[in-house]
PDB file of N, CA, C and O in Angstrom, chain B, residues numbered from 101:
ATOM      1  N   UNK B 101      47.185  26.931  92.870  1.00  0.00           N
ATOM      2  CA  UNK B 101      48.287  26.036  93.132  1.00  0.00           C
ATOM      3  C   UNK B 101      48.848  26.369  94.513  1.00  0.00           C
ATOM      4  O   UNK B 101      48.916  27.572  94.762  1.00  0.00           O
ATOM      5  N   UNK B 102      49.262  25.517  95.458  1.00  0.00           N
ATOM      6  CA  UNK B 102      49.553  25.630  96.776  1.00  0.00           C
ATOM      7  C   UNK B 102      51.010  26.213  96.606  1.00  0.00           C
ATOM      8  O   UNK B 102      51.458  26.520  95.502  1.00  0.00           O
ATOM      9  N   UNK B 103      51.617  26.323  97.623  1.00  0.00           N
ATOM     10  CA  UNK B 103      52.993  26.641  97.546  1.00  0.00           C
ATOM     11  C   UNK B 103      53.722  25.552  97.896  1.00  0.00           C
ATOM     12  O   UNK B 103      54.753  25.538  97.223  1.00  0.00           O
ATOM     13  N   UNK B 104      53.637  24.346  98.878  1.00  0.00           N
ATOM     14  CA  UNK B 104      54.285  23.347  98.719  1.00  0.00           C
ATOM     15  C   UNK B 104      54.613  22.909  96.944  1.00  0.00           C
ATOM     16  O   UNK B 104      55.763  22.877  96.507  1.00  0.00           O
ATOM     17  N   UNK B 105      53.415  22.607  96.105  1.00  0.00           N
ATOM     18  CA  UNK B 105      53.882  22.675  94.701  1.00  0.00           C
ATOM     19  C   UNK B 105      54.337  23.400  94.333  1.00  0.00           C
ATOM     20  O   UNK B 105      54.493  22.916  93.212  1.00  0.00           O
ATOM     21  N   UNK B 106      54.931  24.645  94.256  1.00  0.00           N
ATOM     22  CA  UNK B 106      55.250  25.405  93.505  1.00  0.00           C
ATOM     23  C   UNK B 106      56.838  25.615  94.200  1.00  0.00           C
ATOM     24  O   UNK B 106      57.676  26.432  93.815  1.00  0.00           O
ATOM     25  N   UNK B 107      56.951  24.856  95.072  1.00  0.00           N
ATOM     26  CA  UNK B 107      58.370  24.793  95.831  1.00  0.00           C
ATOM     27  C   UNK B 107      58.617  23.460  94.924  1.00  0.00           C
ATOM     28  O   UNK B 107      59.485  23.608  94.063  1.00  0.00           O
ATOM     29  N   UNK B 108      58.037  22.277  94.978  1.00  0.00           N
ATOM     30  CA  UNK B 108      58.895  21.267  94.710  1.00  0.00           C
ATOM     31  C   UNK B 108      58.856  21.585  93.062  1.00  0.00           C
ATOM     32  O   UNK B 108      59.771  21.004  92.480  1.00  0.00           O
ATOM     33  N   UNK B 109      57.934  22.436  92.131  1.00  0.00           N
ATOM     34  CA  UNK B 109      58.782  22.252  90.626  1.00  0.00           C
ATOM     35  C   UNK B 109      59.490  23.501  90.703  1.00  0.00           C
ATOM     36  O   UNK B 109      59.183  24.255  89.779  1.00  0.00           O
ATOM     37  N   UNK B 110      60.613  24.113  91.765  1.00  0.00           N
ATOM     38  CA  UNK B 110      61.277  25.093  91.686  1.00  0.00           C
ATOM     39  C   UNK B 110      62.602  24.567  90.703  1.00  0.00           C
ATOM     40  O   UNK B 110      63.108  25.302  89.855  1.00  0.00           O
ATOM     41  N   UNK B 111      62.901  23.660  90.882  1.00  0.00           N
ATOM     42  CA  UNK B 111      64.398  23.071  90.028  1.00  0.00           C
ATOM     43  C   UNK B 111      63.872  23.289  88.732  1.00  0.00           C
ATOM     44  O   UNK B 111      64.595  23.986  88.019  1.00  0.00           O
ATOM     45  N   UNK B 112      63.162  23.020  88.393  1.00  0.00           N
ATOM     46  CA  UNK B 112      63.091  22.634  87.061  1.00  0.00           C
ATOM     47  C   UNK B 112      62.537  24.056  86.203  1.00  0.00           C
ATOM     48  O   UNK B 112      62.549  24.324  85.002  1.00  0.00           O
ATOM     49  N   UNK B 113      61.912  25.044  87.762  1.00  0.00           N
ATOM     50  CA  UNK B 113      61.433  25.940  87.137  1.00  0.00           C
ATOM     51  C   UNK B 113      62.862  26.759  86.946  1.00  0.00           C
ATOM     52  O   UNK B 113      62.869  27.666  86.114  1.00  0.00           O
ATOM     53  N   UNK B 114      64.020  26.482  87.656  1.00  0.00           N
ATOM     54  CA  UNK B 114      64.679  27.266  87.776  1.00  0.00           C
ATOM     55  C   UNK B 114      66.435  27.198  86.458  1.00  0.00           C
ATOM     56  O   UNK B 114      67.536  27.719  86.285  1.00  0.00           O
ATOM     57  N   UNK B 115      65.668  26.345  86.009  1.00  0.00           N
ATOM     58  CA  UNK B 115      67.094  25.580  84.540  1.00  0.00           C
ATOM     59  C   UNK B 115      67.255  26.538  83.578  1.00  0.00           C
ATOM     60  O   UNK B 115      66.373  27.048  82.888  1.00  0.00           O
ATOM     61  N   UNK B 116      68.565  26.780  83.569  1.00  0.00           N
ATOM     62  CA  UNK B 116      69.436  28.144  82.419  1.00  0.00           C
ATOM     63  C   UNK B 116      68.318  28.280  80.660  1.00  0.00           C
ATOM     64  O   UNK B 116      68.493  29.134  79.791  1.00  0.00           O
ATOM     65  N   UNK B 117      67.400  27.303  80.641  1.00  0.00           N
ATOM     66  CA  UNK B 117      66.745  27.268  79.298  1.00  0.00           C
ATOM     67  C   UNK B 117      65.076  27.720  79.138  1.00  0.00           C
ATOM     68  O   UNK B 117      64.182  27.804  78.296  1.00  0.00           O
ATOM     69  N   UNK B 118      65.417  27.987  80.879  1.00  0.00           N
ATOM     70  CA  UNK B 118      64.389  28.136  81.039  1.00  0.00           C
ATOM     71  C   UNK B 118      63.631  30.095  80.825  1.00  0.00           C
ATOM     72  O   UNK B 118      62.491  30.391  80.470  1.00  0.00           O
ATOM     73  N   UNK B 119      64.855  31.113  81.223  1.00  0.00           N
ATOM     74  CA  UNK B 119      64.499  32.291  80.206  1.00  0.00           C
ATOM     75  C   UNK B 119      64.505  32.940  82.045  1.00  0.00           C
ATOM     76  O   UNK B 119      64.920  32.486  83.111  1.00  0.00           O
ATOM     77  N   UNK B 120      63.907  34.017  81.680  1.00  0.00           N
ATOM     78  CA  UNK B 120      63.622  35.198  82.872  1.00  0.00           C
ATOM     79  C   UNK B 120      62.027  34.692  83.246  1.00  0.00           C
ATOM     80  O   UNK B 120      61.582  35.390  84.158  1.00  0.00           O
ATOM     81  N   UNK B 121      61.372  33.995  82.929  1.00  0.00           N
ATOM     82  CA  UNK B 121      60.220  34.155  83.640  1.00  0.00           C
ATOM     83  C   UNK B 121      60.217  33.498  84.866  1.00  0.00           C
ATOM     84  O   UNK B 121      59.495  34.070  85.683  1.00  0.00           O
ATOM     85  N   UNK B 122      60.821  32.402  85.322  1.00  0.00           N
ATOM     86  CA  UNK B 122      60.731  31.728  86.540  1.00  0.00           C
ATOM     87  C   UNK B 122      61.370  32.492  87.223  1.00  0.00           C
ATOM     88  O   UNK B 122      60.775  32.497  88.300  1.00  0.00           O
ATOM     89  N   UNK B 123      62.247  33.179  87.291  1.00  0.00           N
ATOM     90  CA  UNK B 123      62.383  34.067  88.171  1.00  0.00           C
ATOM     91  C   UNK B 123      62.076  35.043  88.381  1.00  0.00           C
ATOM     92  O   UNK B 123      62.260  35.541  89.492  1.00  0.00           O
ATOM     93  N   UNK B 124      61.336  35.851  87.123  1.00  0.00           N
ATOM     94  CA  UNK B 124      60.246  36.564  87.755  1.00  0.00           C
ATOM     95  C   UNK B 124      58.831  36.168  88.505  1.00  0.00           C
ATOM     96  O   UNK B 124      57.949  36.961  88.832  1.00  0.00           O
ATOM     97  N   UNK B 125      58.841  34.607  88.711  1.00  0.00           N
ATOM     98  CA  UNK B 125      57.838  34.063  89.369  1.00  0.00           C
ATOM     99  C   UNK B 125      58.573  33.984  90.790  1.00  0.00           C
ATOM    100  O   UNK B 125      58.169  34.414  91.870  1.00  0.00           O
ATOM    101  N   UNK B 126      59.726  33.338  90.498  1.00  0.00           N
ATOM    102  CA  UNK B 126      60.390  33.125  91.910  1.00  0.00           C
ATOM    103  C   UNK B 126      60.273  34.475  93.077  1.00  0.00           C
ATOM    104  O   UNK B 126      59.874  34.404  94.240  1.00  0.00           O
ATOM    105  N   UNK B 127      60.756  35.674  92.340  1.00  0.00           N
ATOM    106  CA  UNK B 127      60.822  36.986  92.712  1.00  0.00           C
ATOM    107  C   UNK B 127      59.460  37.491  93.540  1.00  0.00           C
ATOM    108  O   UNK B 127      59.561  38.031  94.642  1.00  0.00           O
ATOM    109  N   UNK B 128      58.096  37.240  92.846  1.00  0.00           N
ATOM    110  CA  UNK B 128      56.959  37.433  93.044  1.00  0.00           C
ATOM    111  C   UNK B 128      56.172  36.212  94.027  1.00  0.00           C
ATOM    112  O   UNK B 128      54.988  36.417  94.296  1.00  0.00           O
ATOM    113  N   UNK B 129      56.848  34.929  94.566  1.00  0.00           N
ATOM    114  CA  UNK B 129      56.614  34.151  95.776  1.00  0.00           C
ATOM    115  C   UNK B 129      57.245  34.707  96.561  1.00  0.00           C
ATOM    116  O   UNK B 129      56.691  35.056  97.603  1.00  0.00           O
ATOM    117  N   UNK B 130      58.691  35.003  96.335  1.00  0.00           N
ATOM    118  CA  UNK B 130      58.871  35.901  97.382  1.00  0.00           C
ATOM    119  C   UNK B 130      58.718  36.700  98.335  1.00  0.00           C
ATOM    120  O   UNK B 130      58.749  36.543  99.555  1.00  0.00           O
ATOM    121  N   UNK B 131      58.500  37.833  97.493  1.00  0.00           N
ATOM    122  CA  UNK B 131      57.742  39.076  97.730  1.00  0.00           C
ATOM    123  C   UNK B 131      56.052  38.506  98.611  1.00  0.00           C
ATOM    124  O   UNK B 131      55.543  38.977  99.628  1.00  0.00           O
ATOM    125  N   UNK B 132      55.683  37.645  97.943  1.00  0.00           N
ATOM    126  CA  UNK B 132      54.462  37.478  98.466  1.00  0.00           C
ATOM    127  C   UNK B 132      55.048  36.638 100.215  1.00  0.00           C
ATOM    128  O   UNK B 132      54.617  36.748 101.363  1.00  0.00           O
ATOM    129  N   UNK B 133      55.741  36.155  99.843  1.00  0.00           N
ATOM    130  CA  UNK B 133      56.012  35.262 101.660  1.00  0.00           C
ATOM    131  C   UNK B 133      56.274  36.183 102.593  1.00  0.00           C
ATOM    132  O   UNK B 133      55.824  36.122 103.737  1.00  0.00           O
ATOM    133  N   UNK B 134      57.313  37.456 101.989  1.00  0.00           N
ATOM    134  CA  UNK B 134      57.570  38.279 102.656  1.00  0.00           C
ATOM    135  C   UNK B 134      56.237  39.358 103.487  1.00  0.00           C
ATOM    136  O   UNK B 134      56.168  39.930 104.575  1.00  0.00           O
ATOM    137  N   UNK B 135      55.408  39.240 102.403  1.00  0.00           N
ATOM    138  CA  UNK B 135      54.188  40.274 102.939  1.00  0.00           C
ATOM    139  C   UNK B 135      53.590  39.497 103.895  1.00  0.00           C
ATOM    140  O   UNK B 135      53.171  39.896 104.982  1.00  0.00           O
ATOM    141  N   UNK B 136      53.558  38.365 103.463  1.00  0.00           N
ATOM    142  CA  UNK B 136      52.492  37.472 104.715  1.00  0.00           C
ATOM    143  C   UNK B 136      53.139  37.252 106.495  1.00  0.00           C
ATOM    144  O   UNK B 136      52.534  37.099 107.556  1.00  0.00           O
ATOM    145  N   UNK B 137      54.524  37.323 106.185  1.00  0.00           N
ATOM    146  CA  UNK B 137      55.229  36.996 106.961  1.00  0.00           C
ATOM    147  C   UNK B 137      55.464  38.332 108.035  1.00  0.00           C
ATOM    148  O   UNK B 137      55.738  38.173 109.224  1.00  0.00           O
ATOM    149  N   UNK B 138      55.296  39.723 107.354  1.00  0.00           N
ATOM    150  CA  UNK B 138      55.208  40.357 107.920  1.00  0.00           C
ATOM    151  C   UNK B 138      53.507  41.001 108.333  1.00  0.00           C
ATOM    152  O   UNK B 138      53.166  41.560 109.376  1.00  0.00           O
ATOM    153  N   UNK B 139      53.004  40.812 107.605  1.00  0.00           N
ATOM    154  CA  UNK B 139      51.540  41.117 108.000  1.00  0.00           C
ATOM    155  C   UNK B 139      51.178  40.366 109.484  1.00  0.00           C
ATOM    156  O   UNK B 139      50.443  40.870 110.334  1.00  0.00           O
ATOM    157  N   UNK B 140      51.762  39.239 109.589  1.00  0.00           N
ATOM    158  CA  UNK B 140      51.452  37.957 110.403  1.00  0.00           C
ATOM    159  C   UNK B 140      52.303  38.890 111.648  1.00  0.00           C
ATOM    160  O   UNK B 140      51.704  39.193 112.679  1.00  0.00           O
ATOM    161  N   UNK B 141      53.131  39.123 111.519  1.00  0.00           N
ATOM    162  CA  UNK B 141      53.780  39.872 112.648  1.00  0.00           C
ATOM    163  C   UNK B 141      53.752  41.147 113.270  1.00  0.00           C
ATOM    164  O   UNK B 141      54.096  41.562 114.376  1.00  0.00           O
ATOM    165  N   UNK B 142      53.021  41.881 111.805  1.00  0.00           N
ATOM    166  CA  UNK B 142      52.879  43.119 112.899  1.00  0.00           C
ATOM    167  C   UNK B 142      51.225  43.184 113.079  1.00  0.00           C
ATOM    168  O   UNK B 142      50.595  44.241 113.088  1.00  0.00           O
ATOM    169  N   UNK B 143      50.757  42.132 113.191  1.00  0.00           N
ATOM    170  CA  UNK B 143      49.224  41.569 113.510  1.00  0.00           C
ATOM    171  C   UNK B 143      48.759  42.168 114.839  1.00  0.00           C
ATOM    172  O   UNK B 143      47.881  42.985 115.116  1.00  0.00           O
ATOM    173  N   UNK B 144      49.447  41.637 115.402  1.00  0.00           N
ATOM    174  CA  UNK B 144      49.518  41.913 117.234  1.00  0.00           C
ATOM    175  C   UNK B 144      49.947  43.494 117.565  1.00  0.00           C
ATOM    176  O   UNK B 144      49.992  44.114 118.628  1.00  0.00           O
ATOM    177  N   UNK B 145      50.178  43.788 116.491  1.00  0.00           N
ATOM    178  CA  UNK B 145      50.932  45.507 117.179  1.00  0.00           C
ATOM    179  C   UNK B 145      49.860  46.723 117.004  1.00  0.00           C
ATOM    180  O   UNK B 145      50.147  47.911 117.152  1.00  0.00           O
ATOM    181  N   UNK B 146      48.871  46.332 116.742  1.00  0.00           N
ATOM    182  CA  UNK B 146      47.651  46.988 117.001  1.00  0.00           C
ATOM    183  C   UNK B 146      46.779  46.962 117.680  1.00  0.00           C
ATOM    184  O   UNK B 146      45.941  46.067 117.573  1.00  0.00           O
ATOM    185  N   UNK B 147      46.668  48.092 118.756  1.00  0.00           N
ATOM    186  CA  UNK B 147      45.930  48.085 119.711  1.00  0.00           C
ATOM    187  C   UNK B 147      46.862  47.636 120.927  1.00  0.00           C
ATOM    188  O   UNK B 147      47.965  47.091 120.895  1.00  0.00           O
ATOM    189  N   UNK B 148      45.945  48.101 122.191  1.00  0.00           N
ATOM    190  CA  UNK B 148      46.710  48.067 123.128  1.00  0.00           C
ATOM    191  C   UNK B 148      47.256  46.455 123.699  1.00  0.00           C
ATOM    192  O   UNK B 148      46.557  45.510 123.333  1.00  0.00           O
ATOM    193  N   UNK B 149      48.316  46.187 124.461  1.00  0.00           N
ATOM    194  CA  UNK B 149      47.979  44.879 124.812  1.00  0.00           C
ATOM    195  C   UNK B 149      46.996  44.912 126.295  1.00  0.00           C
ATOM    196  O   UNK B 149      46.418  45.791 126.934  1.00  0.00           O
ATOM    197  N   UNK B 150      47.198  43.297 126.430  1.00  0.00           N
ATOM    198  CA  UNK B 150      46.082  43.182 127.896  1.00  0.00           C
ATOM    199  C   UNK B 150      45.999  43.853 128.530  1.00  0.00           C
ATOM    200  O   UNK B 150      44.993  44.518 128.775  1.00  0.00           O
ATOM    201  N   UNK B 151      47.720  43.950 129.344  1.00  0.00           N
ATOM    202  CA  UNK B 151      47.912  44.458 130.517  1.00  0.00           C
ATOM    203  C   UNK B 151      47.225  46.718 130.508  1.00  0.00           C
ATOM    204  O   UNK B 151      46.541  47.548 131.106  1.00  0.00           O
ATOM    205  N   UNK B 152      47.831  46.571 129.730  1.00  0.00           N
ATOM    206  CA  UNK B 152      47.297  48.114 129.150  1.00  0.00           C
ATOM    207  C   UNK B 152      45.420  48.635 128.816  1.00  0.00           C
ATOM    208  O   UNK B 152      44.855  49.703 129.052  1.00  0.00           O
ATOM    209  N   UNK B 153      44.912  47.382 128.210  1.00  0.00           N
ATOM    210  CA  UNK B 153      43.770  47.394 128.376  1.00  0.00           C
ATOM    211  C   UNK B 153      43.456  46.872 129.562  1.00  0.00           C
ATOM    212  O   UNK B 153      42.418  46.362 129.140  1.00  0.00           O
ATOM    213  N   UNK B 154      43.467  46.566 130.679  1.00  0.00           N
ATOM    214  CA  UNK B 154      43.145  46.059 132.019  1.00  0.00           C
ATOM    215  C   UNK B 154      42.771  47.469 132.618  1.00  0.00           C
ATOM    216  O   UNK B 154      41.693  47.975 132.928  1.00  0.00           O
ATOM    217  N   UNK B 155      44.273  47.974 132.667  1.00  0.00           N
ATOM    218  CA  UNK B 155      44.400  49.470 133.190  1.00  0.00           C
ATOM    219  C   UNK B 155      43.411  50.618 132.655  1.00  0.00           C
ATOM    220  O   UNK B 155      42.999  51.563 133.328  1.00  0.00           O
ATOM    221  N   UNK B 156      43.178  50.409 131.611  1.00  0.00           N
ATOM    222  CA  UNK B 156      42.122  51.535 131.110  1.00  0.00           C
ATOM    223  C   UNK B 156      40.056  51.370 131.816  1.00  0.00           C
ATOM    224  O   UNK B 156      39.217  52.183 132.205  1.00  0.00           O
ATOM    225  N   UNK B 157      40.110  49.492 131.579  1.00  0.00           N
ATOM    226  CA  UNK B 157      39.446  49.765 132.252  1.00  0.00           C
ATOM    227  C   UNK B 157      38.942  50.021 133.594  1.00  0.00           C
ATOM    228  O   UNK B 157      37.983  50.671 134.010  1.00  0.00           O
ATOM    229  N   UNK B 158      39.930  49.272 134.205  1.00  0.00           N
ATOM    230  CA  UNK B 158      39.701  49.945 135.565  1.00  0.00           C
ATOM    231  C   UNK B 158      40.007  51.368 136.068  1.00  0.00           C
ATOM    232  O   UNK B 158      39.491  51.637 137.152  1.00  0.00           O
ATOM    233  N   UNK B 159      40.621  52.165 135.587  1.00  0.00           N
ATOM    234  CA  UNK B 159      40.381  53.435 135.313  1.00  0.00           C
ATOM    235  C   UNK B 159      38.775  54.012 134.858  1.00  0.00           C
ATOM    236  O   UNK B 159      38.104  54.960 135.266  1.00  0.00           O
ATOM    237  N   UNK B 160      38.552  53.056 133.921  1.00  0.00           N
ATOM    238  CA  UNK B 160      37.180  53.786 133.759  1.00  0.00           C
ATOM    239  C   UNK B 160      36.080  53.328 134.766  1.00  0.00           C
ATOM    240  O   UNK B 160      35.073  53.980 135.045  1.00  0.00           O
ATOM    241  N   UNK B 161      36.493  51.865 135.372  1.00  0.00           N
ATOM    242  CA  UNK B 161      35.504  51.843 136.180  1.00  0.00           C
ATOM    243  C   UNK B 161      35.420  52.501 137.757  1.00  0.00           C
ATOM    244  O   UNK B 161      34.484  52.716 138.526  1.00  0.00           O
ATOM    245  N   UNK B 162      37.145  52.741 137.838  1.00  0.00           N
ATOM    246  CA  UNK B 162      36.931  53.877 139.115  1.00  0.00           C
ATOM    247  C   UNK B 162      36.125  55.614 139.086  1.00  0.00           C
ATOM    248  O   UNK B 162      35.773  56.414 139.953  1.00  0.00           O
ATOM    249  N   UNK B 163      36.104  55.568 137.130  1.00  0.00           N
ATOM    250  CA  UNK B 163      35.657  57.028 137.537  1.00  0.00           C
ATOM    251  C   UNK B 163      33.970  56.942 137.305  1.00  0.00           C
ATOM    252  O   UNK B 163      33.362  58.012 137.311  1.00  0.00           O
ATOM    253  N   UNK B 164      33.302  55.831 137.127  1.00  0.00           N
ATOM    254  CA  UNK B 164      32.072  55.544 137.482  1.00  0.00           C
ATOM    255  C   UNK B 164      31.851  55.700 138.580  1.00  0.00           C
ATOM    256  O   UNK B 164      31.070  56.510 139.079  1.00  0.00           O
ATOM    257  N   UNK B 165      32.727  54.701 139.248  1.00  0.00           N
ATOM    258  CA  UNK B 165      32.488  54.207 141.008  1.00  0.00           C
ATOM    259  C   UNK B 165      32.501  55.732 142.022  1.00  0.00           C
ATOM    260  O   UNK B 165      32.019  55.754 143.154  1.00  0.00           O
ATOM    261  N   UNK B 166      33.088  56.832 141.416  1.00  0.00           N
ATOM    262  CA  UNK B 166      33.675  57.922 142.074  1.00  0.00           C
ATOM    263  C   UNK B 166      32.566  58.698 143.092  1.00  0.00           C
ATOM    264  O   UNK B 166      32.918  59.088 144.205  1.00  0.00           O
ATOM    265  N   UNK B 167      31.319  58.862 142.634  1.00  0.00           N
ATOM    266  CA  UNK B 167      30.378  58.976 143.230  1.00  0.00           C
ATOM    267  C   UNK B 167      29.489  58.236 143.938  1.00  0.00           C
ATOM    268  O   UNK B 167      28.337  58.669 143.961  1.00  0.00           O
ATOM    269  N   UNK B 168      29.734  57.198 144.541  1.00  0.00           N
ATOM    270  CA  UNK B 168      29.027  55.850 144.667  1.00  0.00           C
ATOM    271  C   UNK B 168      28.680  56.227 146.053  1.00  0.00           C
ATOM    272  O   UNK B 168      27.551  56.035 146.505  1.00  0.00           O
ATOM    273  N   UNK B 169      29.757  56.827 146.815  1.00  0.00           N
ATOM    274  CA  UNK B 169      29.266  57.169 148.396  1.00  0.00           C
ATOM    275  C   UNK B 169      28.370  58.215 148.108  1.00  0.00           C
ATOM    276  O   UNK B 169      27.191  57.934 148.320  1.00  0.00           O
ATOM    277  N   UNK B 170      28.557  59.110 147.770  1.00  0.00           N
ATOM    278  CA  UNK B 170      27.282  60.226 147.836  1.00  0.00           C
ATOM    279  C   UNK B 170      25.767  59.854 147.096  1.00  0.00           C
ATOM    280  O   UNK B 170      24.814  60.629 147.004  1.00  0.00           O
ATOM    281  N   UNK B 171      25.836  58.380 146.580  1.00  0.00           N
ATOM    282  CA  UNK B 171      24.396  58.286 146.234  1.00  0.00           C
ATOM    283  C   UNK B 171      23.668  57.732 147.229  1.00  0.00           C
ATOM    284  O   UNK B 171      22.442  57.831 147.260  1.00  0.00           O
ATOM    285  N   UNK B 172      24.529  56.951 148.342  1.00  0.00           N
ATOM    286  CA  UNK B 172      23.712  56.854 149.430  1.00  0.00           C
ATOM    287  C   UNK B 172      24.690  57.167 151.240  1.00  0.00           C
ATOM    288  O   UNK B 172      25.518  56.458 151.814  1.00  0.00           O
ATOM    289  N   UNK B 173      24.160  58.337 151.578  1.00  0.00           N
ATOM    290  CA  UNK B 173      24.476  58.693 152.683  1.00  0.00           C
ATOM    291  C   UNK B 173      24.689  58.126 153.773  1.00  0.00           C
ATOM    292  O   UNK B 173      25.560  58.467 154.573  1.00  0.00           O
ATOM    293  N   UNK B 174      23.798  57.072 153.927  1.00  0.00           N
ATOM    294  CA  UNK B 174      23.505  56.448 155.214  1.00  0.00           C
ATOM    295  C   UNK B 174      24.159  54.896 154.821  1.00  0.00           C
ATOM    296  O   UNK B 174      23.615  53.897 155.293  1.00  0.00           O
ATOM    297  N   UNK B 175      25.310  54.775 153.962  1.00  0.00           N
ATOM    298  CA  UNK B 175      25.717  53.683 153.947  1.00  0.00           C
ATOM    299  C   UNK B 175      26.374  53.345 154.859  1.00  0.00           C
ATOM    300  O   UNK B 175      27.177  54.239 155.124  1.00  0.00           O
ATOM    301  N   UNK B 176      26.535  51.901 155.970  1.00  0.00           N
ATOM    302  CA  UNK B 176      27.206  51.516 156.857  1.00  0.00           C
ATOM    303  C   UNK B 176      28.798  51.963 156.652  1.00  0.00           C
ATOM    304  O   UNK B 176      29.469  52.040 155.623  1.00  0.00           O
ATOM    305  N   UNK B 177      29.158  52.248 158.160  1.00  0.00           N
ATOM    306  CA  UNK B 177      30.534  52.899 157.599  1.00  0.00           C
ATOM    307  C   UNK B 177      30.803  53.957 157.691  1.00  0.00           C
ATOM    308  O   UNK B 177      31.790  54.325 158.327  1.00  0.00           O
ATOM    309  N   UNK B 178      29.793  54.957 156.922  1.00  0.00           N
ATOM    310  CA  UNK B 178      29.552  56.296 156.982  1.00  0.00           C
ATOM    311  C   UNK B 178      28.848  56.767 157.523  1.00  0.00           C
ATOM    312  O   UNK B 178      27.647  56.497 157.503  1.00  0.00           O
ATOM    313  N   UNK B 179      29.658  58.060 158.514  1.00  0.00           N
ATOM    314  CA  UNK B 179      29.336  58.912 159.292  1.00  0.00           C
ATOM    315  C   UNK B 179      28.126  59.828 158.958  1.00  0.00           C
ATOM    316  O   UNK B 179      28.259  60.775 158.182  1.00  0.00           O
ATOM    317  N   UNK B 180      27.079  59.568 159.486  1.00  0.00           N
ATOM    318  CA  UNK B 180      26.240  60.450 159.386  1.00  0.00           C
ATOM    319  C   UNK B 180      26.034  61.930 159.561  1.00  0.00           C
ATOM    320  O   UNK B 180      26.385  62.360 160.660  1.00  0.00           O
ATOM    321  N   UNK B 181      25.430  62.991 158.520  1.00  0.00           N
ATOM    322  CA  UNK B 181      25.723  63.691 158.950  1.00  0.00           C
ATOM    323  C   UNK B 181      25.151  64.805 160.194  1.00  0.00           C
ATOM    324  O   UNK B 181      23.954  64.796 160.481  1.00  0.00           O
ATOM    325  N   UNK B 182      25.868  65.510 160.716  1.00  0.00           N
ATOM    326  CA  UNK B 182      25.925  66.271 161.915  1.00  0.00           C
ATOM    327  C   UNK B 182      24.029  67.126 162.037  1.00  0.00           C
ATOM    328  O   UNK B 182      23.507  67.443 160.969  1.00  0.00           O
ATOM    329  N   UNK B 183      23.718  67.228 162.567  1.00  0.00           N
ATOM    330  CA  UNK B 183      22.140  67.643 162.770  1.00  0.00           C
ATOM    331  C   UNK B 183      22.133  69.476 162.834  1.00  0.00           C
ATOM    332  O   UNK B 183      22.489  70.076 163.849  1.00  0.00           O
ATOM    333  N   UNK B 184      21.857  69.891 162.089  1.00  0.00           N
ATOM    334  CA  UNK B 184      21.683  70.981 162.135  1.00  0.00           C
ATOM    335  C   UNK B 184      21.527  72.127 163.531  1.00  0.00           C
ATOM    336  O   UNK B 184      20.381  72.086 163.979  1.00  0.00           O
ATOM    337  N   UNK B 185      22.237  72.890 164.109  1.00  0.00           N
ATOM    338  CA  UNK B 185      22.426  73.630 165.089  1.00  0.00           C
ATOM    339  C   UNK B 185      21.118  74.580 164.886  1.00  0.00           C
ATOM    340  O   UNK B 185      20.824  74.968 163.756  1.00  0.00           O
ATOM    341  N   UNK B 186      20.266  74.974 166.140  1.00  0.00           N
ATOM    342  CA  UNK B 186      19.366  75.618 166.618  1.00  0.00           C
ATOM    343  C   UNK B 186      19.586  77.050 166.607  1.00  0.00           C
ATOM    344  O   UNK B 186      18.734  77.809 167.069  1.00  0.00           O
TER     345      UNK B 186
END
């Protein structure tokens, strides 16, 4: 049963002849909206956001990059080195 139905026979579920069980049903939609409602919200609070994951990886890709000049010496730019003294 959807919850739109179970909202619109709330009146009737809810009449003085009607005893403790509808409101122990009422009690238990509740409870259930409440979980969804918060599940739904703290959805997003796991894990880092973007901006934070951006930063990590470029962090990781600078400490790849870190050696990049010393794999090639003679890259334009860089000073070659000095010739060994006699």
């Amino acid at each position: 049963m959807s919850v739109i139905a179970v909202l619109l026979q709330l009146p009737a579920l809810l009449e003085p002849s009607a005893g403790q069980a509808p409101l122990l049903a009422l009690a238990a939609l509740t409870v259930a909206a409440l979980l969804a409602v918060a599940v739904t919200a703290g959805a997003g609070r796991f894990g880092p956001p973007p901006a934070a994951r951006a930063h990590t990886a470029l962090r990781a890709r600078s400490a790849r990059t870190a050696f990049l000049r010393l794999r090639d010496p003679a890259a334009p730019g860089r000073p070659l080195p000095r010739a060994p003294s006699a």
